[in-house]
DRENKEVEX-444460 format. One record per atom (N, C-alpha, C): x, y, z; residue in three letters. Coordinates in steps of 0.001 Angstrom, whole numbers, plus 500000, padded with zeros to 6 digits. Each point is the difference from the previous one (the first is absolute). Example, Ala and Ser with C-alpha at 12.3 -4.5 7.8 and 13.67 -1.06 7.14 Angstrom:
BEGIN
513190494310507800ALA/499110501190500000ALA/500900501200500000ALA/499650501050499280SER/500820501190500060SER/499230501090500730SER/
This chain:
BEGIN
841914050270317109UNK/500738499560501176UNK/499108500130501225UNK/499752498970500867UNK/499615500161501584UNK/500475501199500680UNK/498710500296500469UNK/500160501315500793UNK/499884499063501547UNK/501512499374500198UNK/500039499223501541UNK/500992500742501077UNK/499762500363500850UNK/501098500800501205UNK/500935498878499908UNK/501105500465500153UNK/501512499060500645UNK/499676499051501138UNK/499423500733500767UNK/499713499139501220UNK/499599498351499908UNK/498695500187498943UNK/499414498791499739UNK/500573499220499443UNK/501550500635499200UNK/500859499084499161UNK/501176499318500787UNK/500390501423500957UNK/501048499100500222UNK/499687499987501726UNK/498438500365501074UNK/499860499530500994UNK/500387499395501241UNK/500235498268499494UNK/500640499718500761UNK/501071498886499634UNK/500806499562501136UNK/501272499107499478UNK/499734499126499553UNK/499111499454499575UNK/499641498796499394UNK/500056500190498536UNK/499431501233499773UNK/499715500903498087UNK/501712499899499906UNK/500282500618501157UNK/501887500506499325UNK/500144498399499753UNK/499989499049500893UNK/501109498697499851UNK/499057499808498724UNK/498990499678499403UNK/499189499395498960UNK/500907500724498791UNK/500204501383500185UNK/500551500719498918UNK/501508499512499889UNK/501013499753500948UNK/501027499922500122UNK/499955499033499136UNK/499942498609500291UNK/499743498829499385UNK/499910500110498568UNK/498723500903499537UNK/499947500089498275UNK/501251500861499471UNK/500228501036500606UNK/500986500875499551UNK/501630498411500248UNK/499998499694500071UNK/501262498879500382UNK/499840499003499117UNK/498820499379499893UNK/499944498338499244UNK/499205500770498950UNK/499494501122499519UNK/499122500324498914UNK/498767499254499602UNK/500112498863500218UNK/498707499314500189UNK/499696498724501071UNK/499188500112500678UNK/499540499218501388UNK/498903499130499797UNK/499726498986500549UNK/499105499285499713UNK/499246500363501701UNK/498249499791499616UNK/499345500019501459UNK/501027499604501349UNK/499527498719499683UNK/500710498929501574UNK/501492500176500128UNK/500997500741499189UNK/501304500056499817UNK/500083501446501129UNK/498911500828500219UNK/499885501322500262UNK/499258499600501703UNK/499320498975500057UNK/498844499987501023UNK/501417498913501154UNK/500682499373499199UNK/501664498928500774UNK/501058501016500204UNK/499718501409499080UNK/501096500400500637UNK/499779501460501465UNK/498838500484499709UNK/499370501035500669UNK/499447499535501190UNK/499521498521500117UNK/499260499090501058UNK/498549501344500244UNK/499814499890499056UNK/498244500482500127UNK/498926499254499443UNK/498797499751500711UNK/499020499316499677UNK/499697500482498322UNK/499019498695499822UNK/499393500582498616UNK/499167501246499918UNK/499240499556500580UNK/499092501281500414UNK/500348501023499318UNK/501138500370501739UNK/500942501582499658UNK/500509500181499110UNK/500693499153499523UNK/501174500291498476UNK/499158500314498795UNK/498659499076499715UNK/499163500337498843UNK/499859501337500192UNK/499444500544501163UNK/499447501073500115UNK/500910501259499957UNK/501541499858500381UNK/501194500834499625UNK/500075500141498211UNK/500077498994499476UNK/499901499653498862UNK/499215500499499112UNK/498756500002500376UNK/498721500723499218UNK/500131501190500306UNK/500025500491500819UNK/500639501388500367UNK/501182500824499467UNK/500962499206499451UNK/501043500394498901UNK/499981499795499100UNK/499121499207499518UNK/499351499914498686UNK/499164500915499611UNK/498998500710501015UNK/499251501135499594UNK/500399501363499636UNK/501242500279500596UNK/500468500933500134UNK/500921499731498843UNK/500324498561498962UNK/500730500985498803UNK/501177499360500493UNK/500831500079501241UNK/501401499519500152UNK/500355498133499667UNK/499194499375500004UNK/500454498417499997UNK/498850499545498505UNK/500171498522499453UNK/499271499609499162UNK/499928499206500460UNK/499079498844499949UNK/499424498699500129UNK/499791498956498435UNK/501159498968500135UNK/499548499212498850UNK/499979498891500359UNK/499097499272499475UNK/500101498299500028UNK/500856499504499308UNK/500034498819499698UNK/501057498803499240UNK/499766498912500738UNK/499384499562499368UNK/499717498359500763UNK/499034499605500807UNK/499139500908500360UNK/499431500231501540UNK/500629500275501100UNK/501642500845499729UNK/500153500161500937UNK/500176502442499996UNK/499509499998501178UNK/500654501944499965UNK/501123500319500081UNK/500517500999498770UNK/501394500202500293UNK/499836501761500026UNK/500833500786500561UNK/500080501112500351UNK/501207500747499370UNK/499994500932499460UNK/500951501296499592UNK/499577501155500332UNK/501317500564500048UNK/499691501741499919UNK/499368500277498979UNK/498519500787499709UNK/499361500942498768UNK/501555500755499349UNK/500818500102498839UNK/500881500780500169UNK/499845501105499085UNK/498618499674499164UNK/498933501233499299UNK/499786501276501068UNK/499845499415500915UNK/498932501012501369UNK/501664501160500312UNK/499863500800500013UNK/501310501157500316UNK/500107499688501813UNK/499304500340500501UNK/499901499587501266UNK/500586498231500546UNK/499614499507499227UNK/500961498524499944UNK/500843499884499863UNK/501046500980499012UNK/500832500295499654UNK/501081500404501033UNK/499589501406500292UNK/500382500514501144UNK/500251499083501082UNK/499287499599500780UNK/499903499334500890UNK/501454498615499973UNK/499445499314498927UNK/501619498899499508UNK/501176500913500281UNK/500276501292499388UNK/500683501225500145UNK/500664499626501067UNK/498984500568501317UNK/500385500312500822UNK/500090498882501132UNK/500257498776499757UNK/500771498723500427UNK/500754499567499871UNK/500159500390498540UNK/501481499577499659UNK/500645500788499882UNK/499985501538500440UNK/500915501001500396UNK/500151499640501857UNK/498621499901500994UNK/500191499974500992UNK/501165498368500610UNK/499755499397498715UNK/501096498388500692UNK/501269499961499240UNK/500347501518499430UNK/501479499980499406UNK/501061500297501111UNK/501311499316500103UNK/500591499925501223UNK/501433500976499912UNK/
């Protein structure tokens, strides 16, 4: 398992909304994530690769296109889904 601080995971509001999104639709496609967050490519790859390193998200193709999930191997991925869908129970 990544030895990554919280910080770098969950930083800033952009990581939370990126996470929100997977924890909700379970799987996201790139541009489905970049239309709904309104963040450049740039930034989002780079949110992206960044949660990918750390173990919490996966990256798969199909088609040529990127689609995104929660890692739900990673315990910390786990957790995290956890604690969204405990924090948006009403």
């Amino acid at each position: 398992m990544s030895n990554i601080a919280i910080e770098d995971v969950l930083g800033t509001k952009n990581k939370i909304k990126i996470l929100k999104l997977l924890v909700k639709h379970k799987v996201i496609s790139f541009s489905e994530l970049k239309k709904r967050i309104k963040l450049n490519h740039t930034t989002l790859k780079k949110y992206l690769k960044e949660l990918e390193k750390a173990g919490i998200i996966r990256e798969h193709e199909i088609n040529h296109f990127r689609i995104y999930s929660i890692s739900r191997k990673n315990p910390r991925a786990r957790l995290i889904e956890q604690l969204f869908k405990y924090w948006n129970q009403r």
